[in-house]
C-alpha positions as CSV (number, residue, x, y, z in Angstrom):
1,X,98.6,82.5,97.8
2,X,100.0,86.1,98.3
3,X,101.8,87.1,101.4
4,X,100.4,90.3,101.2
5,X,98.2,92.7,99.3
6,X,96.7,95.9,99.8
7,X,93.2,97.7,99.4
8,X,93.1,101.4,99.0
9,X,96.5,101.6,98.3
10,X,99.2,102.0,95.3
11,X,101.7,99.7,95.2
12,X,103.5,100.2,98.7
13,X,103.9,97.5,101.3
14,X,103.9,95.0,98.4
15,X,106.7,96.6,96.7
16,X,109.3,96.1,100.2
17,X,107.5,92.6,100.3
18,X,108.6,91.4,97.0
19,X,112.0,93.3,97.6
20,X,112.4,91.4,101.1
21,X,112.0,88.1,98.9
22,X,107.9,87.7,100.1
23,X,105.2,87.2,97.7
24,X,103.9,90.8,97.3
25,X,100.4,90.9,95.6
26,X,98.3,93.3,94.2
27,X,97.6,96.8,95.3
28,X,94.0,98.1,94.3
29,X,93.9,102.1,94.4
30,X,92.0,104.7,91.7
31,X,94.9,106.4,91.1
32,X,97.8,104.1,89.9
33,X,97.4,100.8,88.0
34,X,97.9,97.3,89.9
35,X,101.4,95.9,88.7
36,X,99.1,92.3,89.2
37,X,96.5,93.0,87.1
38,X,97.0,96.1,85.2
39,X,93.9,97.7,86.2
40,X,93.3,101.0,87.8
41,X,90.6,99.7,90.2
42,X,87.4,102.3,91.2
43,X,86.5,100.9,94.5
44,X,83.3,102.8,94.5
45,X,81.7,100.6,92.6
46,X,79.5,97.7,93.7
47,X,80.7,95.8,90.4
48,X,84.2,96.2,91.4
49,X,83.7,95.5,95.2
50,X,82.4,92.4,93.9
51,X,85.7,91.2,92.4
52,X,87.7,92.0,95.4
53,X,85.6,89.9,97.6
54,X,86.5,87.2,95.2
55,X,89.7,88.0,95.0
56,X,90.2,87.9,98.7
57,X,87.8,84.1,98.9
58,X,90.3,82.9,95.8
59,X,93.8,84.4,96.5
60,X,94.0,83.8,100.3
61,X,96.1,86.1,100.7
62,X,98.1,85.9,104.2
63,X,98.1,89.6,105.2
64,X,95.4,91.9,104.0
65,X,96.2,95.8,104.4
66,X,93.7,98.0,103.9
67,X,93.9,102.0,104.1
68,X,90.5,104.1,102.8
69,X,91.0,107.7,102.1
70,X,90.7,109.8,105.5
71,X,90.1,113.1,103.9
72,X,86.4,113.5,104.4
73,X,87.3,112.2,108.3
74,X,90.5,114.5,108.7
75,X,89.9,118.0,110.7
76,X,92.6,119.1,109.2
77,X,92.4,118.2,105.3
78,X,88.8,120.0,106.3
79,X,89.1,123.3,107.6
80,X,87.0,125.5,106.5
81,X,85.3,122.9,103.8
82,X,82.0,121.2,105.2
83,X,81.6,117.8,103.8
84,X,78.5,116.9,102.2
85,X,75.9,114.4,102.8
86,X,77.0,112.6,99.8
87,X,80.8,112.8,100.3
88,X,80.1,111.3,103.7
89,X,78.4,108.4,102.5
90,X,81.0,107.9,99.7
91,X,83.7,107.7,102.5
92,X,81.7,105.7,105.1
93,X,81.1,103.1,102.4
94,X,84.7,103.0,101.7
95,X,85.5,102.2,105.6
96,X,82.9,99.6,105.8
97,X,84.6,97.9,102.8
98,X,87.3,97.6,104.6
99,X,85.9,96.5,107.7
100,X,84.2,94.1,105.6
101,X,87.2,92.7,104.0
102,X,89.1,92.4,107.2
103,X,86.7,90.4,108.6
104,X,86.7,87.7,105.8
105,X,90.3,88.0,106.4
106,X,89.8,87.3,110.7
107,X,87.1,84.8,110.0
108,X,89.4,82.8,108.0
109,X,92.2,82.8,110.4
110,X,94.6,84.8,108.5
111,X,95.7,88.5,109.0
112,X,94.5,92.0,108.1
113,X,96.1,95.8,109.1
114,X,93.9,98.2,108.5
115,X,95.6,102.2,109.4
116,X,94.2,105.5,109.3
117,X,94.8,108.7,111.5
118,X,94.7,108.5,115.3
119,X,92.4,111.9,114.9
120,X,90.2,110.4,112.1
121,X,86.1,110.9,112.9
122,X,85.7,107.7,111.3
123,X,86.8,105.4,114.1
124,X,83.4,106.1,115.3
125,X,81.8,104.3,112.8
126,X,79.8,101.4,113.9
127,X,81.7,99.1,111.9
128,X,85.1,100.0,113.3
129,X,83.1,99.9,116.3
130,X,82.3,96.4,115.8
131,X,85.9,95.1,114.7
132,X,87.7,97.0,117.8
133,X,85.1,94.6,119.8
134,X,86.5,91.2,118.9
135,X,88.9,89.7,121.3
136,X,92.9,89.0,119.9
137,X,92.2,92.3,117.9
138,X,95.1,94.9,118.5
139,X,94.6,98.6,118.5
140,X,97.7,100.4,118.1
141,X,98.6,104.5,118.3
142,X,102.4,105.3,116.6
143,X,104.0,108.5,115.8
144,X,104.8,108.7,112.3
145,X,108.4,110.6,113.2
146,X,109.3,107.6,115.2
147,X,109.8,105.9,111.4
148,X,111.6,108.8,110.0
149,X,108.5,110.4,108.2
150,X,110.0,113.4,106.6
151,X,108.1,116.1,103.7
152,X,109.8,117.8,101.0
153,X,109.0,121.1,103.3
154,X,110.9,119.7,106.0
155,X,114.4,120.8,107.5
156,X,117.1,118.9,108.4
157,X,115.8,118.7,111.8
158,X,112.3,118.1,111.5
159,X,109.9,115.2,111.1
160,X,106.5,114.7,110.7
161,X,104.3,113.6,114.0
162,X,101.6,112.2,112.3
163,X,99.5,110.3,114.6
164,X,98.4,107.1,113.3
165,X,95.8,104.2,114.2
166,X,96.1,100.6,113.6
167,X,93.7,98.0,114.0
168,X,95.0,94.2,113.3
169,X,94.6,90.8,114.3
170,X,98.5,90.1,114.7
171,X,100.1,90.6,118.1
172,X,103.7,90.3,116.4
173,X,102.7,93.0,114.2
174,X,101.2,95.2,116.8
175,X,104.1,94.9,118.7
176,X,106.5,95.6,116.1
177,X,105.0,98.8,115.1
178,X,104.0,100.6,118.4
179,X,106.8,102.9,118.6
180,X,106.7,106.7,119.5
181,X,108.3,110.0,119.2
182,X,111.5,109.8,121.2
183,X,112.0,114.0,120.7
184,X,115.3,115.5,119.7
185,X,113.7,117.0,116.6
186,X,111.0,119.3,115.5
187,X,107.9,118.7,114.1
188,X,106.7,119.7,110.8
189,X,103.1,120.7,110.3
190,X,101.5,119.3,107.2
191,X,99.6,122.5,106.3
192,X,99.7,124.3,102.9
193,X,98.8,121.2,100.7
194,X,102.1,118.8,102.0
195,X,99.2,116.3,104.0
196,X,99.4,114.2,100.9
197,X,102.8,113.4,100.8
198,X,102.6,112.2,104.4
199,X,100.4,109.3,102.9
200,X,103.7,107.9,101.8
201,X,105.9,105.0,104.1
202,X,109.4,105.7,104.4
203,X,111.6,102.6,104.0
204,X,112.1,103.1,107.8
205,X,108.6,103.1,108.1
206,X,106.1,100.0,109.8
207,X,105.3,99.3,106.7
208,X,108.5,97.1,106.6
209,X,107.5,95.1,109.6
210,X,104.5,93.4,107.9
């Protein structure tokens, strides 16, 4: 059984889990292939959503982290751009497989974290909805700067604020991670294509906490 793996994500929080001497797992994203299983996983598809469900009933895994793309939910990574019908759907289906997996994951007594922006449209999706229902699940709102998010754009002096939103079933992770900007810096804008790079943890970041 894994300690931890991660859905719509390349390897990150695995990576300071095997380096903390936890049992990292894999990390499923369409980008960049899993160090576990070599595979550069399109999680669009219903054939591939079919091997993570088994993945997740087989592997057990303690601590499930799961982080859809935002973009079609993000007013930012949006002006000016209307998204589709079918772009919509595309992303929606995304968050609902994560909802989905993090309630095998509650169901079975073991944990999930599931993060996307505070400002994200798509916490109004019935099945966040749902999941932001069930009792012992914790809802938490960070500052990004709080963890030393920086750009390459940014000054000595700056951070990035970056608002973020997690939903988990663990009250020692909750807890560990609710932290928020204590000032004494400016804040960095992620405009002019740098949004991506904020999609990065820091080594100071939460991600270490989990």
């Amino acid at each position: 059984m894994y300690d931890v793996v991660e859905v719509f994500s390349p390897p990150r929080v695995c990576d300071l889990a095997r380096d903390s001497g936890m049992r990292g797992g894999w990390s499923l994203d369409d980008n960049v292939p899993d160090p576990v299983t070599g595979r550069v996983w399109e999680l669009r598809k219903p054939a591939e959503m079919r091997q993570v469900r088994r993945m997740v009933r087989e592997d057990a895994p303690l601590c499930l982290i799961a982080s859809p793309p935002c973009t079609k939910f993000s007013q930012l990574q949006n002006l000016g751009n209307r998204v589709t019908k079918e772009e919509f759907t595309e992303a929606k289906g995304m968050v609902d497989f994560s909802m989905e997996l993090c309630e095998k994951q509650r169901k079975a007594g073991r944990l999930f974290v599931y993060v996307h922006p505070q400002g994200a449209s798509s916490w109004e999706l019935e099945s966040m909805a749902k999941m932001r229902r069930h009792e012992n699940v914790y809802e938490v709102n960070l500052h990004m700067c709080a963890f030393d998010m920086k750009v390459s754009a940014c000054q000595e002096d700056e951070r990035v604020f970056k608002p973020t939103r997690v939903l988990t079933n663990s009250r020692a992770i909750a807890e560990s991670i609710s932290r928020r900007c204590q000032e004494g810096h400016r804040h960095h804008h992620l405009l002019g294509g740098k949004a991506w790079e904020a999609a990065i943890y820091t080594r100071l970041s939460f991600a270490k906490h989990f």
